[in-house]
Every structure is written in structure tokens, then in C-alpha cells.
DOPA-673683 format. One record per residue (C-alpha): residue in three letters; z, y, x. Coordinates in pm, whole numbers, plus 32768, in hexadecimal, padded with zeros to 4 digits. Example, Ala and Ser with C-alpha at 12.3 -4.5 7.8 and 13.67 -1.06 7.14 Angstrom:
% residues 2
ALA, 830C, 7E3E, 84CE
SER, 82CA, 7F96, 8557
END
This chain:
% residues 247
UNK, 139F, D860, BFD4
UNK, 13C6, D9C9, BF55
UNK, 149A, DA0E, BE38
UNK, 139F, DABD, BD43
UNK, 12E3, D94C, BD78
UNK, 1431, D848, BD34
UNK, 144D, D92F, BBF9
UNK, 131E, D949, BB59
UNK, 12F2, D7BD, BB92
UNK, 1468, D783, BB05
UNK, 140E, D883, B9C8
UNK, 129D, D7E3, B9A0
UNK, 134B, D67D, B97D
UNK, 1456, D703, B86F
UNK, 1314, D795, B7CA
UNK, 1289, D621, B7FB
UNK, 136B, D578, B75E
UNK, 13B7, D661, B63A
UNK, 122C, D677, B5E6
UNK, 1203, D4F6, B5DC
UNK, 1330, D4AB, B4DE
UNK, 12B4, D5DF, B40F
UNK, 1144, D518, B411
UNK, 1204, D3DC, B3F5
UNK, 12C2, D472, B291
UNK, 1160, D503, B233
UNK, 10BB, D3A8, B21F
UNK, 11DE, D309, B16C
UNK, 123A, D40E, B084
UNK, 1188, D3FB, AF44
UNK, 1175, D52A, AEFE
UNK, 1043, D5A3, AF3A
UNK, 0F88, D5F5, AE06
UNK, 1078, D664, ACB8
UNK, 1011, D685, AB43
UNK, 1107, D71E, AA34
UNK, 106F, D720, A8D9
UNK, 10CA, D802, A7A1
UNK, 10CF, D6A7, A6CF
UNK, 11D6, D602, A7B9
UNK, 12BD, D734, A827
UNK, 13D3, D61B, A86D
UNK, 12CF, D56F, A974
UNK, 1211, D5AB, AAA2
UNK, 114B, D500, AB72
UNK, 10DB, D4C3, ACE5
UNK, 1020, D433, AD9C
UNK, 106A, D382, AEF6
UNK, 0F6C, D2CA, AFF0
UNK, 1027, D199, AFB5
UNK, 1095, D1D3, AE3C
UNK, 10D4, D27E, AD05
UNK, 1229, D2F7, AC7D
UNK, 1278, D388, AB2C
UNK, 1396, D491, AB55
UNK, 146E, D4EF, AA33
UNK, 155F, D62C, A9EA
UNK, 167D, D521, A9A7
UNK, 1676, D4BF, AB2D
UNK, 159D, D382, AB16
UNK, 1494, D313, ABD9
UNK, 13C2, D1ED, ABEC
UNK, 129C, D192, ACF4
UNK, 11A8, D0A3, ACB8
UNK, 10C3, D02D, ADDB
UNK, 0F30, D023, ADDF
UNK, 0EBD, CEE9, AD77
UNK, 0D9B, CEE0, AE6D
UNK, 0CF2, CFA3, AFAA
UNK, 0BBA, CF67, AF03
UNK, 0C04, CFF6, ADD8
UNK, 0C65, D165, AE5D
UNK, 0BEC, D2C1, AE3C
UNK, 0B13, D324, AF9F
UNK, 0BF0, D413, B001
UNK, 0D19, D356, AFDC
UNK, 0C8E, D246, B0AE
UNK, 0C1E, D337, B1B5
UNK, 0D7F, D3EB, B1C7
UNK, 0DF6, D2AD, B202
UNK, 0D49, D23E, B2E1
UNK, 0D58, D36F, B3B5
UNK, 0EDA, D38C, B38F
UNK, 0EEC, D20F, B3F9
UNK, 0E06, D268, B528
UNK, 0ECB, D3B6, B598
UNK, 1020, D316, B5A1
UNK, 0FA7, D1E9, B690
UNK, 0F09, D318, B783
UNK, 1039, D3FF, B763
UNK, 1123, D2CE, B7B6
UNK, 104F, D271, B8DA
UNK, 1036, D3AC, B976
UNK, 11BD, D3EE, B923
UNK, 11D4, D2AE, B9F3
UNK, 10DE, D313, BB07
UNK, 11B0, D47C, BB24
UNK, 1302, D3E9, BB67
UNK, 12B5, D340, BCA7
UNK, 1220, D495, BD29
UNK, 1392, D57B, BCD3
UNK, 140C, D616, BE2E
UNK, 1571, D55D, BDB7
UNK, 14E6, D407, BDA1
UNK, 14C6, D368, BED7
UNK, 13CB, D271, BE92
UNK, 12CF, D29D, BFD2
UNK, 12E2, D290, C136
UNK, 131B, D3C9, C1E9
UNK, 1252, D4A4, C280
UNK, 10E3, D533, C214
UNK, 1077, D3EF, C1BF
UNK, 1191, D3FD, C0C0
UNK, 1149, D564, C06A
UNK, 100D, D520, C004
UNK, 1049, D3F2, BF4A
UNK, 1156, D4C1, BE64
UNK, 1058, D5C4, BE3E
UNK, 0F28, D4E3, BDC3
UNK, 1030, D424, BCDB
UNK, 108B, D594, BC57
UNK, 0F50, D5FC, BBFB
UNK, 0EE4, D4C3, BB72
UNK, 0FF9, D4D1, BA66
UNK, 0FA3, D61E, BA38
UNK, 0E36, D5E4, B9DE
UNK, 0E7D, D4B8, B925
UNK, 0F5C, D5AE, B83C
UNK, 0E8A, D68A, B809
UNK, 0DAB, D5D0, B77E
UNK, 0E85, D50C, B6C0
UNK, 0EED, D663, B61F
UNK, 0D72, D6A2, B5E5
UNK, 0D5B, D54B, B548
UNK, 0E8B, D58D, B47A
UNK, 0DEE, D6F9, B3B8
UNK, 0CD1, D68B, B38A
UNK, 0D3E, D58E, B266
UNK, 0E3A, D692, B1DA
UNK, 0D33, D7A2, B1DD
UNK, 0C34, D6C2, B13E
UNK, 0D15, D658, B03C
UNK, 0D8F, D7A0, AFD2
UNK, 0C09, D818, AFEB
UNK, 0BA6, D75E, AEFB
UNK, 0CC3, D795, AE43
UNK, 0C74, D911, AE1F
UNK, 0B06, D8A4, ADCD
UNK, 0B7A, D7D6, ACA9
UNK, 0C3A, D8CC, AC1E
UNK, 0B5A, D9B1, ABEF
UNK, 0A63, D8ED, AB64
UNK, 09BC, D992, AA35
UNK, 0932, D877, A9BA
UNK, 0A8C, D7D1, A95E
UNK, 0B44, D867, A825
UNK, 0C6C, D927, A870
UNK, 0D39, D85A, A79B
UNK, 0D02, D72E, A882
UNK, 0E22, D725, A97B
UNK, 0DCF, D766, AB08
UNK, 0E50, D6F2, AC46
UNK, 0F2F, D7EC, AD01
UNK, 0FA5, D830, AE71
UNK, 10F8, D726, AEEA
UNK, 1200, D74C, AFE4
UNK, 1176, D641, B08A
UNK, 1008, D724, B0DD
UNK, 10F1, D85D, B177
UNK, 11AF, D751, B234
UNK, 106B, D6A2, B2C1
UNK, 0FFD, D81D, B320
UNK, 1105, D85E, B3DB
UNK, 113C, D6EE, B4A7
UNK, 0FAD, D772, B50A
UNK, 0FDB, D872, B580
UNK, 1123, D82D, B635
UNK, 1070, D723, B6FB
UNK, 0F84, D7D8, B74F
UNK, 1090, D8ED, B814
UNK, 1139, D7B8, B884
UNK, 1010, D73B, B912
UNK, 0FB1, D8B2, B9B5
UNK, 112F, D8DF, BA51
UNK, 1117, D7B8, BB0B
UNK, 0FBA, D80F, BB72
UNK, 103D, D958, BC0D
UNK, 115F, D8BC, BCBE
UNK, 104C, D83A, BDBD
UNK, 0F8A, D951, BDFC
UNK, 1072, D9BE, BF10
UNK, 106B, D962, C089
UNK, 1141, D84E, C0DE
UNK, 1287, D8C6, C17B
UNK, 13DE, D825, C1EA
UNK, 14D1, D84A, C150
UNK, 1603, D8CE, C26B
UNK, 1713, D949, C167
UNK, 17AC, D7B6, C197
UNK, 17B2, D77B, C2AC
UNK, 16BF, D6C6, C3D1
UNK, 16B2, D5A1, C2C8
UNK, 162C, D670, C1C2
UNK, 14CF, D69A, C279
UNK, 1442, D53D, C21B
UNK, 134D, D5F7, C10B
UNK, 1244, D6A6, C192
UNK, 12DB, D6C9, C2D8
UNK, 11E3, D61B, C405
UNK, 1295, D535, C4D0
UNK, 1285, D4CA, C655
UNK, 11CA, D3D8, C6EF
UNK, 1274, D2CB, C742
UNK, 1146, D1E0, C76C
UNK, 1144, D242, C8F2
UNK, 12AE, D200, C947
UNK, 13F6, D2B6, C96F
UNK, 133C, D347, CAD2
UNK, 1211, D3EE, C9FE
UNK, 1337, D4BA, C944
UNK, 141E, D509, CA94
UNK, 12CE, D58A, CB49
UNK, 12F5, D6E8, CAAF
UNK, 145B, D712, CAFE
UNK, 143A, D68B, CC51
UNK, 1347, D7A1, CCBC
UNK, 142C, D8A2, CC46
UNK, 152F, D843, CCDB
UNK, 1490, D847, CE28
UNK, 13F9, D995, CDF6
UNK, 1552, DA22, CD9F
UNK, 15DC, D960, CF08
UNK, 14A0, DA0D, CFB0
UNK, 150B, DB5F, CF19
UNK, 1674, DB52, CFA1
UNK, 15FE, DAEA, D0E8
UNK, 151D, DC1D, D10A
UNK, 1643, DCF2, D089
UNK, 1746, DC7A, D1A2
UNK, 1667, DC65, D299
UNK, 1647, DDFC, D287
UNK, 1759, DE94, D393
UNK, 1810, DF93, D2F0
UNK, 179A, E0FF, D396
UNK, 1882, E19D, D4A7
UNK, 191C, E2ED, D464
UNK, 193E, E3BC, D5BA
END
């Protein structure tokens, strides 16, 4: 395997990993939705998928879970359920990817092998990218109808809105990292299979094909065996030639 391949595999899985705890913080931080009002300027609130928290100045904090899944807002019950759905598919192609790593020797050798690592590769690749699709489309959602609420005309201005959290940039970026996660280790198997020769004769078991043994240890000496006895017919023909006879 080339080098430009074993790297952008190795990078796409650091990507991986980082995306998925990013979208695993965005789903349990709560906050995603904050409100500051000019009547309270000692409190704030947010606004989780799981709970609500009350934030003072002083340092304090305290979170108080939903009561019921019935009982919430849409869009809070479709960000969570499309959070809940993206982790399970980024975990299970994070778990389909590993297998198919050049360093991980968890195939037989040869093409066979090759071409198992490769369809493991892409599969955790897909499945990544569209867990990072299923991960912006809740964030996006929320914070659309976020924007849409706060400009609503037909709500005073004295009434306090709903503003952009952490937890909404964070759920951007775990997106969108998946979904380069997902593209690097698409890209690590568009190239031809090679062998890899820098290690040695082991070091071929990869991509490299191997010999047939299926016929016997003659089926593999046949080849050498007729060189060999074109190289004796060769010297025969050269000292059977007298050398010439000066006068």
C-alpha cells in the first residue's frame, strides 16, 4: 500500500473519532438555545435536548430534566432523535473502518484480503457521511427556526427570544467533520492495489497476489526448471564453438 493511501486512511480515522465525540458533546450539552432577559440580568437560561439549566453570574447552575417525550417542542424531539440516530451510524461505521486500516491485520492475505479491507473502508466511510448529514440537519433546523422566531413581527419586542448556543456551532462542526472523515477514507481506496516492498518480502500480504499452491510444489518449480535448462543449452552451444586458428 502506497503511502499517500496509509495516510489519508490514518488522518480520516483521527478526523473519525474527533467528529463523533464533538457530535457526542453536541447531544449532551444543553446548550443549545440561550435567553438573557433585561428583568433578570443576574440569570440566563438554556435550553438542552435533555434539560433546562438556569445559569447565574455568581457561578451557579442548576438543570432540571424534561418531564416527558410527549410533552416536547417538535424540534426538540426531532433533534433528538436525529442526534440519537447519527451517533449509533457514526459508531458503526467507526467500527466497520478499523478492521479495514493497512496496520490492522485482521484478514487473510492476499487480494481476497485486499478487497475485504477495501469494502470495510468504504463502508465506514459512507456510513459517516451520512451520519454527519444526519447530525446538521437537526442543528440547522434548530437554529432555522430559531432565526425565524426571532424575527417574528408579530411578537412584541419586549418579549424575550431564543438565541444561538455553543452547543449549535459545536453540532456544525462534528457535521461537517464527519463528513471529511467519511470522504478521506473514501479516497484512500481509489488507488490500485500495490505491495508494499519497503519491509521486507513479509510486507506484501496486502494487495500483493500470491502463488498457487493448489497444484503442488512441482506447478511452482516448472518455471525455474525450464530456465535452467535453457541456460545449460546456451553454454553447451558456447563451448562447443572451436576457438578460430591464427596462421
Amino acid at each position: 500500500m502506497d503511502l499517500c493511501a496509509s495516510t489519508l486512511e490514518l488522518l480520516g480515522m483521527v478526523v473519525y473519532m474527533a467528529a463523533w465525540l464533538c457530535a457526542l458533546a453536541t447531544t449532551l450539552m444543553p446548550q443549545w438555545l440561550t435567553l438573557s432577559t433585561d428583568l433578570l440580568l443576574t440569570e440566563s437560561y438554556e435550553l438542552g435536548l435533555w434539560e433546562t439549566c438556569v445559569v447565574q453570574d455568581m457561578g451557579g447552575m442548576e438543570c432540571r430534566p424534561y418531564d416527558s417525550l410527549l410533552g416536547l417542542p417538535q424540534d426538540i424531539k426531532v433533534a433528538r432523535i436525529f442526534m440519537c440516530i447519527s451517533l449509533a451510524v457514526g459508531l458503526l461505521g467507526l467500527l466497520l473502518a478499523i478492521p479495514g486500516l493497512h496496520l490492522v491485520n485482521s484478514f487473510s492475505q492476499g487480494l481476497e484480503g485486499c478487497r475485504a479491507k477495501r469494502i470495510m473502508k468504504v463502508a465506514g466511510g459512507v456510513l459517516g457521511m451520512v451520519a454527519g448529514v444526519l447530525s446538521l440537519v437537526p442543528v440547522s433546523y434548530v437554529a432555522h427556526l430559531t432565526v425565524m422566531r426571532y424575527f417574528d413581527e408579530s411578537v412584541p419586542e419586549v418579549v424575550p427570544r431564543w438565541e444561538f448556543g455553543d452547543a449549535l456551532f459545536c453540532g456544525w462542526v462534528g457535521g461537517f467533520l464527519l463528513l471529511v472523515a467519511g470522504l478521506l477514507l473514501f479516497a484512500s481506496c481509489l488507488g490500485p492495489p500495490l505491495a508494499d516492498h519497503s519491509r521486507g518480502p513479509q510486507a506484501d500480504y496486502y494487495c500483493a497476489p500470491q502463488a498457487d499452491h493448489s497444484r503442488g510444489p512441482q506447478a511452482d518449480g516448472a518455471p525455474q526448471a525450464q530456465l535452467q535448462k535453457r541456460y545449460e543449452v546456451r553454454n553447451t552451444d558456447h563451448s562447443s564453438r572451436k576457438p578460430p586458428e591464427y596462421v
